[in-house]
Structures are given as structure tokens and as C-alpha cells.
C-alpha angles and dihedrals in degrees: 000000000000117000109225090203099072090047086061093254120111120310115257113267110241142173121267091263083053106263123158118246120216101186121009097185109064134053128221117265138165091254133344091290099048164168113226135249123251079199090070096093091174095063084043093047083041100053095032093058091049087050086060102040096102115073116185121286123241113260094231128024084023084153120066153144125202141172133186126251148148141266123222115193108221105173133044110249094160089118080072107028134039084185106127101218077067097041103104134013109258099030119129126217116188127241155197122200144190141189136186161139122286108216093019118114118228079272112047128099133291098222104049118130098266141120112262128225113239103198117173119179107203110197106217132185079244094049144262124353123182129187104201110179133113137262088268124062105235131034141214101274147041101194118057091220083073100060100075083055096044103048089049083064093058099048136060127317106253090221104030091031087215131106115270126208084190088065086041100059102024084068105042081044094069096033106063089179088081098055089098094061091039089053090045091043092048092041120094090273089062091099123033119211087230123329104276090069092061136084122238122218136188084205097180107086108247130194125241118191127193141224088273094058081247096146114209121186116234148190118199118217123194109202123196120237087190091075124243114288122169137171122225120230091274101053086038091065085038093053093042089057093055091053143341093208099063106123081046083049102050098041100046095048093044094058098039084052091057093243092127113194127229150213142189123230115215137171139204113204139193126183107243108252087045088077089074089061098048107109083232141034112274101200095054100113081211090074145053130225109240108246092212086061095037109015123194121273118204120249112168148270141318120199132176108203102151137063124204127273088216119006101198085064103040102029111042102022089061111114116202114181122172083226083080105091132145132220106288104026114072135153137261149227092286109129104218090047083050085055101036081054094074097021104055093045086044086040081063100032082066096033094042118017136264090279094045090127087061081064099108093238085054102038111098111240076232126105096258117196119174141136105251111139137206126323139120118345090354091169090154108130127251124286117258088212099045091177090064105074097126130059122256095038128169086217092077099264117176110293133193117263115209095209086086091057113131117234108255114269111256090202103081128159142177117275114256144107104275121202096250089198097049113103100356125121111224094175119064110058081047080055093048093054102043085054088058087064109095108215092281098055083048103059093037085055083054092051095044097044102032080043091058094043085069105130097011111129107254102240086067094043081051088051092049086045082052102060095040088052083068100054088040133338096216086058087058089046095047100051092042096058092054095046093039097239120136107242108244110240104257138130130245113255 
């Protein structure tokens, strides 16, 4: 049989073990009228492999868009970090973002009213490191055993199979921890125009540690270069019936223009024993470090310059875990990074697979030597040193190398369950950010959240009022008038 390809016509279709293929349209039958043959192993490859396309979804940030880039270092942070991708000004480091909704199925819109993931994979010479936040820099919650909880709210109705804003608000009514998020979800930035005019945030505080084994705690902070744009509930709806692919759209045609959209990193920092002196936790995700106490420092640039090839393979088989960290850069006693930690890695052990980190999207640019054996899709290929498959060997197998140790924390308690809400203010730096509205953001808050309380029972929408009485009580009047609920008399905290 002669091979077309070699004549510099198409390749010859084949079967996945390589196998040529003389007719792909019709399948093999006993006579022209049927049945078919159970002999005819291409239709059963063919359909077999259609009936396994679909892998789960992930339960949050199901929806999402990406691109790969670079990242340019600018400025020397070396005092805080012995982590090379940050070791001289000028050096690139490639990676591979992505960015999504939070509640959205694979299917839902681009330009609903949600927080949006901000997930960056940086490829290092020591691995792997992914910054995995959103694009504001706090949550809903402080304590992990709330996610779950959290996240049913913002899904479908078991019954109803519908969202509820019921559900929604009864929840953040009776967790006033979230109202920061809320306020930021419900302000003017709640809904970016496409994912270049939005600010990306790590959220969580990390720790960074220098060559000195000095540790600092720090916040990333992503800031656009595009500019913020942002559309209101009504050109949202208007947008979404145009079309329910914008913010794919946008990116995609802005990088195959050229027109290669940019970001500033920048850190907070904070040596290690001064987080016993903040007048708050700073490592609660619920709050924000004050700039004027810990301003930015400058750090260097992200760019995406580059789409996928196939975005099934790059896009959502990437696999970005806080757990991936690099020598220099390390986490903190924040409770929800503690938990993300195991959750988002075991999330694509079940989505994936167990080697989902082999998947070339996944796979560091790095040498990688471990012991993991065996397993789902293990294509690794084969040790050089087949005898040391155990740890310690005597065949010169991989070893530890104590030069990488992180210095002890100097933050320790005693093991309990602490009442996350006893003794925290969730209100003023709720406060702090609703005074920064001038009379126009304002109005627009008290659309966008009276307007999602439609259909809530009012005793939840009174104990919402309640609560954002506390932080203002122009907020809560605000708010009540749109969504037609009476302001419970209470003072602000």
C-alpha cells in the first residue's frame, strides 16, 4: 500500500494503534442492508472513543478561557525571595493562564455577575509554581468547612434544579464575613467587560523566604494595563444575548490581533513576627492589607501572547493546584489556603486522572524524579535506574536535599475549632470600601444587590439589611428601597 503522505498529499487515516484505514464512511454490515458487524473493530473504536470525550467538569470555574504568555521580572525582590523566576531583572519565565467564572456550568454565559478565577501557571527551572486566586482580593469565607456550603448556594436547586437567590442570600445573611465579597460582587467591577480589564489577586497571604532563610509574608496583586471596563446588569443581559461566548471572544481576538494584553505584578509584604501586631489577622481571605500600612512593591510584567493550538488539551487540561509551590515561595497560616491546598490537587486526581501532572500542559519544563508508581495514564517514561524504585536505595535512586528546608513558622497555636466569627470585624473594611463609591457606584451597589434579593423572603432580605445597616445605614437603605424591604432600625459598628 502506498503511503500519500510521502507523495505530499494527506496522511493516511488510521486507528489509534496505528492502523490504516481504507473507508471511513461506512460501517461494516452482512449485506448492503445490514446488520452490522460486531467484527468491525473502527466503528467500535470510533464510537467507543465519542462515548468517552467528555471528562467531568469541574465543580466551580467550570467555565473558562486561557492563553499562554510570559513573565518579565522588572524589579529586584531577591531581599524577600530566593525563588529564581524572581532572581534578575529581565529574566522570562513561560506561562499558561486561565481565567473563569466561579457557579457557571461549562455552558453558561461569559458576562454573568460572578467573581472570576485568575489562575497563572508559571514554568520554573524548580518546578511548577501556580498562582491560583480571583480577580478580588478577598472571598466569602474565612474557614474551609464553609466552602462546600458556600459553593451549594451558588449552584442549582436540587429540587427546582434552578439557582436560587433564596439559597444565595439566605446564606451570606447569616455569614457576615462574606459581605466584603458581596459588596465587591454587587460594585461596578462585579462584572468585567472580557478578562484583560480586570485585576488578578492571590488573595490568600503567602509566604516568600530568602536566601537567608529570613520568611516575609506576601499578597500578589495582578494589576491590568488594559484599563477597568466593566458592564452594569442591563448591558450585561444585552451582551449575553448577543452572544454567550464574549470574554472567548475577546481574548482570543485580541491576541491573534497582536494586541497582546498585559498585567503588573505587584507584592505586599510583611516581615513574619509583625503579623502578631496587625489589628487584624492577615491571613483572614475575608480582609485586605491597607496599602498605606503595606504598600505595593513592583515586581514585573505578565504578558499573553500566545492561543492555544487545541483548547480542549492546553486549557482545560491544565491543572493549577496551590500545592505547587517553588523554593522560595511557600503558604501561610491562612486556613482556606491550608484547605485549597488538598482540595484543588485531589479535585484533578478525580477529573483528570492520578498522573495528570504527566499531561504536557501539566508536566514542569524541570527534570522531575519521584517514586510514584503505576496508575491511570502513567506515560512517563521508564526509569533509567529501573532497581530504585523505593526510597531510601542503595542504586542511586533520587534523595532529599536539605538545602530546600523551610525555616520553622514563628505563628503556633493550640489545636482546637476556633469560632471563626467571635471577635472579628466584618464591617469596617466593608465600610472603608463603600466610602470610596462616589454617589453613582453607589446607586448602581443598591441596583445590583436590591435587584438579586427578587424573590428572597423578606425576613432573610431584613437580616441582610441588618447586617449592612452596620457597615452604613445608607447601604442598607439603599439596598431596601430597590428591593422593597423596610431597613431595620440599627447603628453602624
Amino acid at each position: 500500500m502506498t503511503n500519500k503522505a510521502s507523495q505530499g498529499q494527506c496522511p493516511v487515516m488510521t486507528t489509534t494503534a496505528g492502523n490504516p484505514i481504507a473507508d471511513n464512511q461506512n460501517s461494516q454490515t452482512a449485506g448492503p442492508r445490514g446488520p452490522v458487524l460486531m467484527q468491525d473493530y473502527q466503528l467500535i473504536e470510533k464510537l467507543a472513543h465519542q462515548n468517552r470525550e467528555r471528562i467531568p467538569e469541574r465543580t466551580v470555574h467550570a467555565k473558562g478561557w486561557g492563553a499562554h504568555g510570559t513573565f518579565t521580572v522588572t524589579h529586584d525582590i531577591t531581599r524577600y525571595t530566593r525563588a529564581k523566576l524572581f532572581s534578575e531583572i529581565g529574566k522570562q519565565t513561560d506561562i499558561i493562564s486561565r481565567f473563569s467564572t466561579v457557579a457557571g456550568e461549562a455552558g453558561a454565559a461569559d458576562a454573568e455577575r460572578d467573581v472570576r478565577g485568575f489562575s497563572l501557571k508559571f514554568y520554573t527551572e524548580e518546578g511548577n509554581w501556580d498562582m491560583v486566586g480571583n480577580n478580588t482580593p478577598v472571598f466569602f469565607i474565612r474557614d474551609p468547612y464553609k466552602f462546600p456550603d458556600f459553593i451549594h448556594t451558588q449552584k442549582r436547586h436540587p429540587k427546582t434544579n434552578l439557582r436560587s437567590a433564596t439559597a444565595m442570600w439566605d446564606y451570606w445573611s447569616q455569614s457576615p464575613e462574606a459581605l466584603h465579597q458581596v459588596t465587591i460582587l454587587m460594585s461596578d467591577r462585579g462584572i468585567p467587560k472580557a478578562p484583560m480589564f480586570m485585576n488578578g489577586y492571590g488573595s490568600h497571604t503567602y509566604s516568600m523566604i530568602n536566601a537567608q532563610g529570613e520568611r516575609f509574608w506576601v499578597k500578589f496583586h495582578f494589576k491590568t494595563q488594559q484599563g477597568h471596563k466593566h458592564f452594569t446588569d442591563a448591558e450585561s443581559t444585552a451582551e449575553i444575548g448577543r452572544s454567550r461566548e464574549t470574554y472567548q471572544e475577546a481574548l482570543y481576538g485580541t491576541i491573534e490581533k497582536g494586541e497582546f494584553p498585559q498585567w503588573k505584578l505587584y507584592i505586599q509584604v510583611m516581615p513574619e513576627l509583625d503579623a502578631e501586631k496587625t489589628p487584624f489577622n492577615p491571613f483572614d481571605l475575608t480582609k485586605v492589607w491597607p496599602h498605606g500600612d503595606f504598600p505595593l512593591i513592583e515586581v514585573g510584567v505578565l504578558e499573553l501572547n500566545r492561543n492555544p493550538e487545541n483548547y480542549f488539551q492546553e486549557i482545560e487540561n491544565a491543572a493549577y493546584s496551590p500545592s505547587n509551590i517553588v523554593p522560595g515561595i511557600g503558604f501561610s497560616p491562612d486556613k482556606v489556603l491550608q484547605a485549597r491546598i488538598f482540595s484543588y490537587a485531589d479535585a484533578h486526581r478525580y477529573r483528570l486522572g492520578t498522573h495528570y501532572e504527566s499531561l504536557p500542559v501539566n508536566r514542569p519544563k524541570c527534570p522531575v524524579h519521584t517514586y510514584h508508581k503505576d496508575g491511570t495514564m502513567n506515560f512517563n517514561p521508564p526509569s533509567p535506574n529501573p532497581d530504585a524504585y523505593y526510597e531510601p536505595n542503595s542504586f542511586n535512586g533520587p534523595k532529599q536535599d536539605e538545602g530546600y528546608s523551610e525555616p520553622p513558622l514563628k505563628i503556633s497555636g493550640d489545636a482546637d475549632r476556633y469560632n471563626h466569627r467571635e471577635g472579628n470585624d466584618d464591617y469596617s473594611q466593608v465600610r472603608a470600601l463603600y466610602n470610596l463609591f462616589d454617589a453613582g457606584q453607589k446607586d448602581r451597589l443598591y441596583q445590583a444587590m436590591g435587584g438579586s434579593m427578587a424573590g428572597v423572603p423578606e425576613a432573610i432580605v431584613q437580616r441582610a439589611l441588618g447586617h449592612l445597616a452596620k457597615i452604613d445605614p445608607s447601604y442598607a437603605e439603599g439596598v431596601g428601597k430597590v428591593a422593597g424591604v423596610a431597613v431595620p432600625r440599627m447603628a453602624a459598628e
